[in-house]
C-alpha positions in Angstrom: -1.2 13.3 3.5 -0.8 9.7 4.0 2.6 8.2 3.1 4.3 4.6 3.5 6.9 5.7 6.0 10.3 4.5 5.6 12.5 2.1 8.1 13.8 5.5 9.5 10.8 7.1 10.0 9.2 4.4 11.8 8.3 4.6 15.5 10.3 1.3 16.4 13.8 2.9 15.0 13.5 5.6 16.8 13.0 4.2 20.0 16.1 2.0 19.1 18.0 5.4 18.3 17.3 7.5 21.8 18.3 3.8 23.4 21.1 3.8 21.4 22.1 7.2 22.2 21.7 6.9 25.8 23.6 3.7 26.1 26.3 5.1 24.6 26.0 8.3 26.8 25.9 6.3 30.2 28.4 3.3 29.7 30.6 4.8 27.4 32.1 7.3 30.0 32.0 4.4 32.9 34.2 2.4 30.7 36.6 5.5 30.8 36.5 5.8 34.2 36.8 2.1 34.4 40.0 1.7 32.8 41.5 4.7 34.3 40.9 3.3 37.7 42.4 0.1 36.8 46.0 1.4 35.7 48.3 0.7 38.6 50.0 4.1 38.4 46.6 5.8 39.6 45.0 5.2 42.9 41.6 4.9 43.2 39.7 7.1 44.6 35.9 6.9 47.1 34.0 3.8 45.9 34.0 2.3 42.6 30.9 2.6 40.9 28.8 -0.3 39.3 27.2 0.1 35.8 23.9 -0.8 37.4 25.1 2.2 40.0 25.6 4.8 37.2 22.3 3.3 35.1 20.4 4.1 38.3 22.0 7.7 38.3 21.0 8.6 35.4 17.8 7.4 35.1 15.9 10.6 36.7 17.9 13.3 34.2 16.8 11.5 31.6 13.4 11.3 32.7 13.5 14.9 33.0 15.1 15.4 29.5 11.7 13.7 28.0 9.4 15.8 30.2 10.6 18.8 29.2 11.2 17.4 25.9 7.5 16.5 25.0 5.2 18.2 28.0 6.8 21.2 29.2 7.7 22.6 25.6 5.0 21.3 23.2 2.2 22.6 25.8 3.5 26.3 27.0 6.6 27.3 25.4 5.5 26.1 21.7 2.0 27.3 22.7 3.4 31.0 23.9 3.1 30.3 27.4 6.6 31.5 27.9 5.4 32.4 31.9 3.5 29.3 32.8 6.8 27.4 31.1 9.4 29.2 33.1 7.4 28.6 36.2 6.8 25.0 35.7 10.6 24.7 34.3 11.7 26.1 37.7 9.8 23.6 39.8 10.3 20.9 37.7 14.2 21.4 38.1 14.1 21.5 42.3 11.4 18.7 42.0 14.1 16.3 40.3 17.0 17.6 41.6 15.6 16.3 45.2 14.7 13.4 43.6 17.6 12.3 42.1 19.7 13.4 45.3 17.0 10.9 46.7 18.0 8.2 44.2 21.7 8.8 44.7 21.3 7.7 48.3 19.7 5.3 48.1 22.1 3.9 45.9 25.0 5.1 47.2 23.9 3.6 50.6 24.1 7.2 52.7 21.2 9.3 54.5 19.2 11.7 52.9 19.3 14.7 54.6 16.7 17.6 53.2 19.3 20.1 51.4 20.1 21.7 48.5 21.4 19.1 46.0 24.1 21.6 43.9 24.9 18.5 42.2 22.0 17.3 41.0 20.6 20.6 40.3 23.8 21.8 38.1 23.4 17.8 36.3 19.9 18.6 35.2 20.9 21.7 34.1 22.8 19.8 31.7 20.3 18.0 31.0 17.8 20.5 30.0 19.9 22.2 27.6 20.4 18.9 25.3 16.4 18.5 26.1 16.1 22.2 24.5 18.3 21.6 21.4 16.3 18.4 20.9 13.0 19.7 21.0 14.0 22.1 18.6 15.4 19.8 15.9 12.6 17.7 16.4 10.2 20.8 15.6 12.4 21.9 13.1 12.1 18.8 11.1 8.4 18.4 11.8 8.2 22.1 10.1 10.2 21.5 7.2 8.3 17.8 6.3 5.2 19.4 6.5 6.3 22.1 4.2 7.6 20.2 1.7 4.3 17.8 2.1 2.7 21.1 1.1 5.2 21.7 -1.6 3.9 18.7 -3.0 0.2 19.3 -2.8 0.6 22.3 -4.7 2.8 20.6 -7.4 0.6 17.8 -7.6 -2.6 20.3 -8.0 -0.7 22.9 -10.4 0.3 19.8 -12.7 -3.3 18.4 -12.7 -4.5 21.8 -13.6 -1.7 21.7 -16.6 -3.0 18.2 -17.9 -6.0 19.2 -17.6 -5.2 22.1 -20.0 -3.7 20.0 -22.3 -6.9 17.3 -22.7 -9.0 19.7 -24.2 -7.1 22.2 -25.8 -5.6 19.3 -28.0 -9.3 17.3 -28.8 -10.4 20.7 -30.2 -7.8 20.3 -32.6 -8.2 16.9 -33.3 -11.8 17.4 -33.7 -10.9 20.5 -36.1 -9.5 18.1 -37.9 -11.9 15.3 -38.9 -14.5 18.3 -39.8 -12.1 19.4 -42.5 -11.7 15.5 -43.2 -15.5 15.5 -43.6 -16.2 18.5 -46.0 -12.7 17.7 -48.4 -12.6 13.7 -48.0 -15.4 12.1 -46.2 -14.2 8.5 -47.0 -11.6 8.8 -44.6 -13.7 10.0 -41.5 -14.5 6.6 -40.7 -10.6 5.9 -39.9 -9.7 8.8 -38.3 -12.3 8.0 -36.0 -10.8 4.8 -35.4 -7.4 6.9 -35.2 -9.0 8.9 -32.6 -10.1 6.2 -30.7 -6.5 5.2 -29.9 -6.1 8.5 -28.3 -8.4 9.0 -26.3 -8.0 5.5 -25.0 -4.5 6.7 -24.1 -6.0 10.2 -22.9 -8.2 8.3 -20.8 -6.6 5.7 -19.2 -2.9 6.4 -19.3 -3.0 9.8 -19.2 -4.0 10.5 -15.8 -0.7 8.2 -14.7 2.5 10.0 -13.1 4.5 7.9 -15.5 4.3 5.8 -18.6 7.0 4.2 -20.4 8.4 6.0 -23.6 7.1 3.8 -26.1 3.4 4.6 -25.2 3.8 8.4 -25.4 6.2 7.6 -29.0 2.7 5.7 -30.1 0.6 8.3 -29.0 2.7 10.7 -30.9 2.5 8.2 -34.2 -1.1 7.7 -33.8 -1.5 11.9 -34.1 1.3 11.8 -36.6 -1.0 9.7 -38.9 -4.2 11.4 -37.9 -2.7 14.5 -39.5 -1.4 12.9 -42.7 -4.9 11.4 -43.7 -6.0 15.4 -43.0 -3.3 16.6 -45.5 -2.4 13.8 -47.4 0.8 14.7 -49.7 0.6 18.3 -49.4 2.5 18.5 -46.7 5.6 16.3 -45.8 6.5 14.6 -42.8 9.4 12.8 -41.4 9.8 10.9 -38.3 12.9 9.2 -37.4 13.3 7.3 -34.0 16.2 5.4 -32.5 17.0 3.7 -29.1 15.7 1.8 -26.4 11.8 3.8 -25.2 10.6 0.3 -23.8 13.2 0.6 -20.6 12.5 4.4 -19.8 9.1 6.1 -18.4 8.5 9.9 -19.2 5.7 12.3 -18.0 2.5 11.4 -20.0 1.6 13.6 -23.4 4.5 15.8 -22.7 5.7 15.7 -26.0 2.6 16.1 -28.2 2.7 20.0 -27.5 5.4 20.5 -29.5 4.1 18.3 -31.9 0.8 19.8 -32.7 2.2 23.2 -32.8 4.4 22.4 -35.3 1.4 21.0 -37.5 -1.0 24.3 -36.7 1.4 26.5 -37.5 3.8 25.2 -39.9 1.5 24.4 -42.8 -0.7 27.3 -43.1 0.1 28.8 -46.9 3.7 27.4 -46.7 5.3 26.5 -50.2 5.8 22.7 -49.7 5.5 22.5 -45.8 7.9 20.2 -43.9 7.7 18.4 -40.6 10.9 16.6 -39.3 10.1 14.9 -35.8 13.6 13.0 -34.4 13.0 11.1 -31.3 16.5 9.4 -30.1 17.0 7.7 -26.5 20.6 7.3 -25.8 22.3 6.4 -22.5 19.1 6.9 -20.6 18.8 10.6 -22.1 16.2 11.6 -24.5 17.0 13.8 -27.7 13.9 15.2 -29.0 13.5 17.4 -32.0 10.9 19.2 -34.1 11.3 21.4 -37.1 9.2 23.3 -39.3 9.2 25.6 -42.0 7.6 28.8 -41.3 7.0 32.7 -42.9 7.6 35.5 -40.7 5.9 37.6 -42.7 2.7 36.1 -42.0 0.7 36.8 -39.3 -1.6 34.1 -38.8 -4.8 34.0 -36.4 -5.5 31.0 -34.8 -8.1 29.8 -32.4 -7.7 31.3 -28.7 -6.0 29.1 -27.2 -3.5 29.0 -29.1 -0.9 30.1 -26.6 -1.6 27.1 -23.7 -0.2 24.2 -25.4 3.9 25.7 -25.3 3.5 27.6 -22.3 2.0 24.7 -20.4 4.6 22.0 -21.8 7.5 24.5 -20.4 6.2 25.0 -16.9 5.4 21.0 -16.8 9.1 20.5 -17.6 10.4 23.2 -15.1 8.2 21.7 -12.2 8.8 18.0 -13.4 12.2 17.8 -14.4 14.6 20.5 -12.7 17.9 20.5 -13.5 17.1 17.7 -15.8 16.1 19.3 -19.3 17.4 21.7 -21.9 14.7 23.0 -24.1 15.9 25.3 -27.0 13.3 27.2 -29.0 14.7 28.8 -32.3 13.3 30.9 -35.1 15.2 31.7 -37.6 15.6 31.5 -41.6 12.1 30.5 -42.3 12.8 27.7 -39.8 10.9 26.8 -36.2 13.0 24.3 -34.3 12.4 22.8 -30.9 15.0 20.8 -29.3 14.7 18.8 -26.4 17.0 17.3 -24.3 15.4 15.1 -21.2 17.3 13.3 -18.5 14.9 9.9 -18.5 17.0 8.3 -15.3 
């Protein structure tokens, strides 16, 4: 999955970070040794070492920290190698112990003489345990980015799979609709047409956005809202109330008109004077969101199959979308169906 990498993650910091590091590891601990030399109380004590002396030292240690780093581990011991590695590993420590023993005389101005180098070897050993623990936080981090790029996938899949539950499921209400509009009051097919225009321009070109600002999905909702009154006209009675600031916010598109059209399938039906009270309040970056509707317990009704997708599929858009960031409150009780929303828009 291609991303736009940040500063950190690019190629260019990180070769300034391992120069960083290693500049810090090789002069820091000369300046040390510097100062303590120059206190008159302490005598000094063989030759004093240059920085270029000490660079030059450590030059072949850290060479061998990168081949283990990225040759010896990525090919055989991530690969299972594990005998091929320890066999390598085993050369390639004598092979730079000589040769830094090499470099040291060289710099150090004395005669190589073919011998076991206990210092060099016991330095690189050193050296290949910060090489290990590297190569394992590198591959640790490698693993987890690519699991949560995975995690990511699959959330992006499973919340296209949602919205595209919630396209159809709601036009085959809509469309329910207008054929009742048709048979009881034909004269106003022709602007609940042009009602449904509006939303399936939204359906279709906003819709398939990760974000749009409030005000879009609150005219969504209004453009439903009215679709459903020239449907029922007076017989059933609808209040919408909205207050704040929806302009400056973006929410997840046609999450809210789940909760809306259930409350309009389910809470007319043979209701005595049915209600609908939609509240829609933005305060302090923090969406209140409520529908209510009268309902009867006592009647079962039977709707079309699908009736179940449009709540379930709102609630696991919220739980995958907004963790930690909602409280949605579902009650039933005294011939009443509420749903209240709270969303953290920030």
């Amino acid at each position: 999955m291609s991303q736009n990498k940040r500063w950190y993650q690019t190629t260019y910091f990180k070769i300034f970070l391992h120069l960083l590091v290693w500049a810090a590891f090789i002069i820091l601990p000369h300046l040390l040794r510097q100062n303590a030399e120059n206190q008159p109380s302490r005598p000094q004590r063989g030759r004093s070492m240059t920085l270029e002396m000490v660079v030059l030292f450590n030059i072949v240690p850290i060479l061998f920290f990168y081949f283990n780093a990225h040759v010896l581990m990525p090919f055989y011991l991530n690969r299972k190698k594990l005998v091929s590695y320890l066999i390598l590993l085993v050369i390639s420590i004598f092979g730079f112990a000589f040769l830094m023993y090499y470099v040291r005389s060289l710099v150090m101005d004395f005669p190589f003489v073919f011998r076991f180098p206990y210092f060099s070897f016991f330095n690189l050993i050193f050296f290949l345990a910060m090489s290990i623990a590297y190569r394992f936080v590198v591959d640790k981090n490698r693993l987890d980015r690519l699991r949560q790029e995975r995690e990511t996938e699959n959330l992006k899949t499973e919340l296209s799979f949602l919205r595209s539950q919630v396209s159809p499921h709601f036009m085959f209400n809509v469309l329910n609709n207008i054929v009742s509009l048709s048979r009881t009051q034909n004269h106003l097919v022709e602007p609940s047409l042009i009602q449904l225009s509006e939303l399936m321009r939204y359906m279709l070109y906003e819709s398939d956005e990760e974000k749009v600002t409030l005000s879009r999905e609150i005219e969504y909702l209004h453009n439903y809202i009215n679709l459903q009154k020239m449907r029922f006209g007076d017989d059933v009675e609808v209040d919408v109330k909205t207050e704040g600031h929806f302009d400056e916010f973006l929410i997840e598109p046609m999450l809210l008109i789940p909760f809306v059209e259930n409350a309009f399938k389910h809470g007319i039906g043979m209701q005595d004077k049915p209600y609908i009270g939609i509240t829609i309040i933005e305060r302090n970056g923090h969406l209140i969101f409520e529908v209510k509707n009268k309902f009867d317990a006592s009647l079962i009704e039977t709707k079309d199959k699908q009736a179940g997708i449009g709540l379930n599929n709102v609630q696991r858009r919220l739980k995958l979308l907004y963790p930690g960031k909602h409280v949605l409150v579902i009650n039933a009780a005294d011939n009443w169906y509420i749903i209240d929303l709270k969303l953290e828009l920030k």
